[in-house]
C-alpha positions in Angstrom: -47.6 -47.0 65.3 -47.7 -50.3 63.5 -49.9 -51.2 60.9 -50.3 -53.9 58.3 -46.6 -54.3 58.6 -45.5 -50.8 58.7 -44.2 -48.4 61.0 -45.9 -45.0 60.5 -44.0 -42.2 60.9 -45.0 -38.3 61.1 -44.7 -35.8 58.8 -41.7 -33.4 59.3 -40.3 -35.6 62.0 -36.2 -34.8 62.8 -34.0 -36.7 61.5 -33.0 -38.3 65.1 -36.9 -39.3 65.5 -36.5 -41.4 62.4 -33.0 -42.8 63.2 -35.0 -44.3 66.6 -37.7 -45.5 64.2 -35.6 -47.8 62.4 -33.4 -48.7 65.4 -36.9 -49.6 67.2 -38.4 -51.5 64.0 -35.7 -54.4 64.2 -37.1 -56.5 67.1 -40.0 -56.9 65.6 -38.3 -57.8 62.5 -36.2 -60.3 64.1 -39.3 -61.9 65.2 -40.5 -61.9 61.8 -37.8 -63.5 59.9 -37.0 -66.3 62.1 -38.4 -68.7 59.6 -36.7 -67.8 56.7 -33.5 -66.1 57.9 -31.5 -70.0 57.3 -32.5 -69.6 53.0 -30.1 -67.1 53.6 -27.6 -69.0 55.0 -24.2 -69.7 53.1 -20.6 -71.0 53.8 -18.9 -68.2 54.7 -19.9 -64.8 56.4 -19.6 -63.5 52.7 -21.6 -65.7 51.2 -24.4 -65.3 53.8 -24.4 -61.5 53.1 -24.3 -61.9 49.2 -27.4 -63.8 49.6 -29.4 -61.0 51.3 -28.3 -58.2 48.9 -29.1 -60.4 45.9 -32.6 -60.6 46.9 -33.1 -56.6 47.7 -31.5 -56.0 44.7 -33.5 -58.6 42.7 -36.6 -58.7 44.1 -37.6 -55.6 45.8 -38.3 -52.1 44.1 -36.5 -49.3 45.2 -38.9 -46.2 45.8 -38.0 -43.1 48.3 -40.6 -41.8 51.0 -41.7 -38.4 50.7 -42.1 -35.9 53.8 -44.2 -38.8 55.0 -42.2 -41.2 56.2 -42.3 -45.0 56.7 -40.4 -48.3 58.6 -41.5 -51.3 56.7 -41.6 -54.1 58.7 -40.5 -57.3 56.3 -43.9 -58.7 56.2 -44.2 -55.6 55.1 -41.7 -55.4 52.6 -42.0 -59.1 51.3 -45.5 -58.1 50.5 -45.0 -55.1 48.3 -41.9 -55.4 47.4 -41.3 -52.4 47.7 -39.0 -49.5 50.2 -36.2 -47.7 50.5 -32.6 -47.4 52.3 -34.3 -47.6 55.6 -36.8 -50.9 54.9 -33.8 -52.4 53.5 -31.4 -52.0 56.6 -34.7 -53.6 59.0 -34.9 -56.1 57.0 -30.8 -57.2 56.3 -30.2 -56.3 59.8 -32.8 -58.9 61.1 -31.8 -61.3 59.0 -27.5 -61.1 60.1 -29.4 -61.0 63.4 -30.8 -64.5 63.2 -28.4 -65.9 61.4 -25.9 -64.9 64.5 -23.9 -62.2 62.4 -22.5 -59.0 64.6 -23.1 -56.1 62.5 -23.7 -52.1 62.6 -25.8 -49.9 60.8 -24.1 -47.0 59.0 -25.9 -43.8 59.0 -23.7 -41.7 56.3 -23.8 -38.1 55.2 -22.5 -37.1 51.5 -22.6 -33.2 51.6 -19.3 -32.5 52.9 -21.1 -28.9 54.4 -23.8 -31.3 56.4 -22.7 -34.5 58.8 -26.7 -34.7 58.5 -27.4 -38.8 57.8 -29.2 -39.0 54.5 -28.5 -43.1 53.7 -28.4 -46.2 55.6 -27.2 -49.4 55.1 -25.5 -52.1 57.1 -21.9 -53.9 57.6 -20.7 -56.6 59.4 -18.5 -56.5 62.1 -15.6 -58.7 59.8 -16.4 -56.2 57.1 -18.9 -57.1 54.6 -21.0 -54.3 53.1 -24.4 -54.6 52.0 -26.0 -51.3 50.0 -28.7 -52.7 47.7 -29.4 -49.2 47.0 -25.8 -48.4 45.9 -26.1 -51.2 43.8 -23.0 -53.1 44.0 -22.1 -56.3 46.3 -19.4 -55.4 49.4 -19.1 -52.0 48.8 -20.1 -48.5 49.3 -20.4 -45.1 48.3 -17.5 -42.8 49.5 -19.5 -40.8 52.7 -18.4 -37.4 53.9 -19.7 -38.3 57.2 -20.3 -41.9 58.9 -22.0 -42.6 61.9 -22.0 -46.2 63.0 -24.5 -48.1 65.8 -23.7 -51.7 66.5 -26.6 -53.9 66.4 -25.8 -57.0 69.0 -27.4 -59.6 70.2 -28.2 -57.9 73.5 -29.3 -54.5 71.6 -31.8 -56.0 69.7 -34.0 -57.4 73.0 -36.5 -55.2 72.6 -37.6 -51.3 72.2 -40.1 -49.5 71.6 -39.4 -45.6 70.3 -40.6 -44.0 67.4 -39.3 -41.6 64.2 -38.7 -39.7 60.6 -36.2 -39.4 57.8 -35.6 -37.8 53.7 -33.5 -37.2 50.6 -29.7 -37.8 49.6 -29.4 -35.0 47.2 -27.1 -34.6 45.0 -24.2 -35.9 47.1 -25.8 -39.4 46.8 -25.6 -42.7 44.7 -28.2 -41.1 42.8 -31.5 -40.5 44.0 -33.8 -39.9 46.6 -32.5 -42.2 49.1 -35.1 -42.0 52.5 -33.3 -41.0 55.4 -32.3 -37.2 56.5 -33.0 -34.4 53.8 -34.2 -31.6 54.4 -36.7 -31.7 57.2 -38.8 -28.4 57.1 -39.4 -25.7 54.2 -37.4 -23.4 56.4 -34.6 -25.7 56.7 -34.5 -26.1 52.7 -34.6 -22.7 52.0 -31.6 -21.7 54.5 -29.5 -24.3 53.1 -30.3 -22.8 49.8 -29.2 -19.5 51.5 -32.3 -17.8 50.8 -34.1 -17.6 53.8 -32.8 -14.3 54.7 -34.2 -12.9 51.4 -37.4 -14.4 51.5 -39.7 -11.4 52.8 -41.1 -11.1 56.9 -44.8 -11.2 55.0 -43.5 -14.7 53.5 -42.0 -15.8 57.0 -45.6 -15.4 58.5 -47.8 -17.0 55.5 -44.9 -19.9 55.9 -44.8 -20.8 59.9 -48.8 -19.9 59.8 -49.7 -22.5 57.1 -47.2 -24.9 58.1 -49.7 -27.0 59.9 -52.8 -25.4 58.6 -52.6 -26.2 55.1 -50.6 -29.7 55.8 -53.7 -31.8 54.2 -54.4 -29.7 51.5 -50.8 -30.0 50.4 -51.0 -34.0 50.8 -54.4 -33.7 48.6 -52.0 -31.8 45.8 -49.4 -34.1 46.1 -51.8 -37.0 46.1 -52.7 -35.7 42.9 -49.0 -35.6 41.5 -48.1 -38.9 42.6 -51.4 -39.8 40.6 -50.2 -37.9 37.6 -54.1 -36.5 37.5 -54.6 -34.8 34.0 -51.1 -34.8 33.3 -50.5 -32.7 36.3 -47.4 -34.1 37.5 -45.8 -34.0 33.2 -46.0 -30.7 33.2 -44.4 -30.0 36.4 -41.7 -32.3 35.8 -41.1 -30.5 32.3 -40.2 -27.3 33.7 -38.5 -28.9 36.4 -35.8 -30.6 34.1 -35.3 -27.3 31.6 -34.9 -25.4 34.6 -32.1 -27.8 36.8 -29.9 -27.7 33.7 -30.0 -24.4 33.0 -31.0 -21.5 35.8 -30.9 -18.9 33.2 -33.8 -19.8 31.7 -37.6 -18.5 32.0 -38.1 -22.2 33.3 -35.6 -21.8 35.8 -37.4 -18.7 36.9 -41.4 -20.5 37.3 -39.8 -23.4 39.1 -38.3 -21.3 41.6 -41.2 -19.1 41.9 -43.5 -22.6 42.2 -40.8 -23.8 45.4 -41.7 -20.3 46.9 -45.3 -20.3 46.6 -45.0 -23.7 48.1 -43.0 -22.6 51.2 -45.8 -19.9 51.7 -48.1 -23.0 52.0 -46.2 -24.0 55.0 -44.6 -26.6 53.3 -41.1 -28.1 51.8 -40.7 -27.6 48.4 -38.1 -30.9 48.2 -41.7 -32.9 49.0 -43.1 -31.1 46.2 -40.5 -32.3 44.0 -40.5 -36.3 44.6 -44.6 -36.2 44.2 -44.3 -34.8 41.0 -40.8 -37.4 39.9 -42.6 -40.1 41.2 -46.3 -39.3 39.1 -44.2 -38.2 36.0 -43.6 -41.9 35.9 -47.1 -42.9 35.2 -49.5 -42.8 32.3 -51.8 -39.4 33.2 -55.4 -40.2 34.3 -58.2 -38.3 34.8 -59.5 -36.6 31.6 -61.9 -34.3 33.3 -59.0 -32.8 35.8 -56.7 -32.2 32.5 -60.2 -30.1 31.3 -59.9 -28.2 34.1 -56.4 -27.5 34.4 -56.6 -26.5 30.8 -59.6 -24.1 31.9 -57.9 -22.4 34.6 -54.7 -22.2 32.6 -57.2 -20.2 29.8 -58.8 -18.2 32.4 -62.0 -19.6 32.6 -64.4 -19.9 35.7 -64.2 -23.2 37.6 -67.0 -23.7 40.2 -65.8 -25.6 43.4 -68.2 -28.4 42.8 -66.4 -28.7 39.8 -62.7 -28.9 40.6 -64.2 -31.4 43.8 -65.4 -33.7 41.0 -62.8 -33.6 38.7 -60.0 -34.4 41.2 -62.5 -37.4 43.0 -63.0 -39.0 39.5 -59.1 -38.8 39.0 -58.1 -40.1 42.3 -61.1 -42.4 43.3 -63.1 -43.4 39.8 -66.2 -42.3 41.5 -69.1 -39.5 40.5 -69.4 -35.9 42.6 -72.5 -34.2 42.3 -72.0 -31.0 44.0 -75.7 -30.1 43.8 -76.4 -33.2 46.0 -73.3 -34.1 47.4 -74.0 -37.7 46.1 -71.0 -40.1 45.6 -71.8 -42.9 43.0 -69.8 -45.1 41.2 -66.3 -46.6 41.2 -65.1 -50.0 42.9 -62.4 -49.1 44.9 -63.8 -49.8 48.0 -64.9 -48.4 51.5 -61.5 -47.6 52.5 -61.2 -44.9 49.5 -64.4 -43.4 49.8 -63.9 -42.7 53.1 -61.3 -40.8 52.5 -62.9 -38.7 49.9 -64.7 -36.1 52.3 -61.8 -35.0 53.7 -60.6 -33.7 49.8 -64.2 -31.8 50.1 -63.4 -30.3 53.2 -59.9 -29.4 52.7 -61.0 -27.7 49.2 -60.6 -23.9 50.0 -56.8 -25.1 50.7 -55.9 -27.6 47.5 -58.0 -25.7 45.0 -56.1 -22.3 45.3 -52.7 -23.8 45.3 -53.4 -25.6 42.6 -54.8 -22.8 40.8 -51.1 -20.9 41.7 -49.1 -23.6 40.2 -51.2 -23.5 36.8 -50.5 -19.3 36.9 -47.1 -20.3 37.2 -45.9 -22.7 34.5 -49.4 -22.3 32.6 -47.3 -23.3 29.3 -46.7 -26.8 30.7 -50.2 -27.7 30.6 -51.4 -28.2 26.9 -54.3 -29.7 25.0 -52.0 -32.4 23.6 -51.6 -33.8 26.7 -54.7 -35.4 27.2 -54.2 -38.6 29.4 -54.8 -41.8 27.7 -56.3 -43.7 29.8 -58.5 -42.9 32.7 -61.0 -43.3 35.9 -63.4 -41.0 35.2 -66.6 -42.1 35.7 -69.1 -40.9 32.5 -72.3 -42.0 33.9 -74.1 -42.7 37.0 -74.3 -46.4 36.4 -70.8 -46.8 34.8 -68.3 -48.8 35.9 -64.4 -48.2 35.7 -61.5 -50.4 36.9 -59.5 -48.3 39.5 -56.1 -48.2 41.7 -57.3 -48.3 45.6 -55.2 -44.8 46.9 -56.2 -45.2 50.4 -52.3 -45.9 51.0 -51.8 -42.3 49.0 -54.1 -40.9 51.6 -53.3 -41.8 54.9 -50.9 -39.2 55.3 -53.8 -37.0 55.0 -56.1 -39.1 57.6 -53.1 -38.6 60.0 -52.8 -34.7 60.0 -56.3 -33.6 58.8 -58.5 -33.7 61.6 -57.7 -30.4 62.8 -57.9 -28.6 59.5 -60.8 -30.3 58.5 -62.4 -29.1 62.0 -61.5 -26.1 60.5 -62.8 -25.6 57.7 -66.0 -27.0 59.3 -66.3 -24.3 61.8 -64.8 -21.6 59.0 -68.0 -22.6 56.9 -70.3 -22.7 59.7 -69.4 -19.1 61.4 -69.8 -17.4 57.8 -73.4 -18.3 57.1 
């Protein structure tokens, strides 16, 4: 599916699905850099390529998918300046394309226990490396496993598949780079070698909520990536006491926050880069910080309440839950729409998030009050706010049966 510049690609897709992706996003990119594929051009093959990593490394932001996984296109990429290890290989590859350069991408593995792909970048057929991720012209990080797929002139005619891809781990150049990972909570969990330890009970809640909670766990990682109340801080606190040292108490919650988030179908690596990537960002939201606080002290939290608190963090608008009324907020029609489906998917997100704050309750404290935020005071208040309808379309993609669901749940009980 193309949009806006973008190839979409599924949650949990395999690893080959997203290896096709890119493969099948490069005609269309060829298309689209026609035009300005001669700036790149220089006086030797070298040169040419110098020119093309210079402005990834210059000029575009490096930032990893999650379990939600996209292609950018270049018009794509050119406009946000923004992707990761697979955008960057559409886009160089397209380029060497037009400017008549024979090259391959490089699928390469840096676990030596997994041939699994987890980075991508591109070389020339004379030899010329370009890894903007890696960071350094004409050369590359020492792979456990390569896997190379010439991209000719007659190869790139046309395709049309589709695809998904995840995380370089620690094997990597240092980071989350996009492609491979780990593709399903099971699959983490067995390559931690604890799947046979994890209970038959906890095998059942896992493979049973694996596609029945999938929008409520994009509404909490939403909420993450958002750094609502300080959400994402406090996860990332424990996080880093307990990755340095697993015989710690914080090593302990951590672990015991990846398990409750297998038992919500989902992959606790995704978990993990929501929370890095919202740890990044001031905290907004000073109502949801009120209420994680109140949960953490035990307090009673209405539904309608936790609704409004998370809609004013995410959206800048104004829940009434006696009404239903949304007021308030300028983001836009694209953002409200998406805000009934965090209403509907409620009796998923609210518990979970309730869970993590049981967990590593100590992470959340008054102090932490965010500084700025895009809660909405009044009824006639205005706020300036960050459009997250791009945060949320991984939720519009999957939700429709869960929010039938939850519809039907609600309508069978009264």
């Amino acid at each position: 599916m193309i949009k806006q510049g973008t190839t979409l690609v599924k949650a949990n897709a395999s690893n080959s699905e997203l290896q096709n992706a890119i493969e099948a996003a490069i005609p269309q990119a060829v298309q689209q850099t026609k035009t300005i594929a001669p700036r790149y051009k220089g006086a030797t093959e070298a040169e040419s390529c110098k020119k093309i990593f210079d402005y990834l490394k210059n000029h575009v932001n490096y930032k990893a998918d999650g379990a939600n996984q996209q292609v950018r296109l270049p018009s794509a990429l050119m406009r946000t300046l923004q992707g990761d290890c697979k955008s960057y290989s559409v886009y160089t590859s397209a380029i060497l394309t037009n400017l008549g350069i024979p090259h391959k991408l490089v699928y390469a593995s840096y676990d030596p226990k997994d041939p699994t792909p987890t980075h991508i970048y591109v070389i020339t057929n004379k030899g010329c490396i370009i890894d903007a991720v890696y960071g350094k012209f004409n050369a590359e990080k020492k792979a456990s496993n390569k896997k190379y797929k010439n991209m000719n002139i007659s190869y790139i005619a046309g395709m049309g598949k589709k695809s998904r891809i995840g995380s370089m781990g620690k094997y990597a150049t240092g980071g989350a780079c996009g492609i491979g990972g780990v593709d399903t909570g099971e699959t983490w969990a067995k390559k931690l070698g604890i799947w046979d330890n994890i209970s038959n009970g906890d095998k059942i809640l896992f493979f049973k909520n694996l596609g029945l909670y999938a929008p409520g766990r994009e509404i909490v990682k939403a909420l993450l990536r958002k750094n609502a109340g300080g959400f994402a801080n406090g996860l990332a606190a424990i996080y880093e006491i307990a990755r340095a040292n697993n015989a710690t108490p914080e090593f302990a919650k951590y672990r015991a926050l990846e398990l409750l988030w297998l038992k919500k179908g989902g992959n606790p690596d995704d978990l993990r880069v929501a929370f890095q990537d919202g740890n990044s960002k001031t905290p907004t939201g000073a109502k949801f910080h009120e209420v994680l606080l109140k949960q953490k002290a035990g307090e009673s939290i209405s539904v309608g309440e936790w609704i409004a608190a998370g809609i004013s963090a995410m959206f800048g608008k104004k829940y009434d839950p006696a009404t239903g009324k949304i007021t308030g907020g300028t983001i836009g029609a694209t953002g409200a729409d998406d805000i009934p489906t965090w209403i509907l998917t409620a009796p998923v997100w609210i518990p979970i998030v309730k869970e993590v704050v049981g967990i590593v309750r100590d992470a959340f404290k008054p102090g932490n009050t965010p500084t700025t935020t895009t809660d909405i005071n009044t009824d006639s208040g205005t706020n300036s706010t960050t459009s997250t309808s791009s945060m949320l379309l991984p939720v519009l993609l999957v939700g429709g049966a869960a929010a039938a669901y939850f519809i039907f749940a609600g309508k069978k009980k009264k």
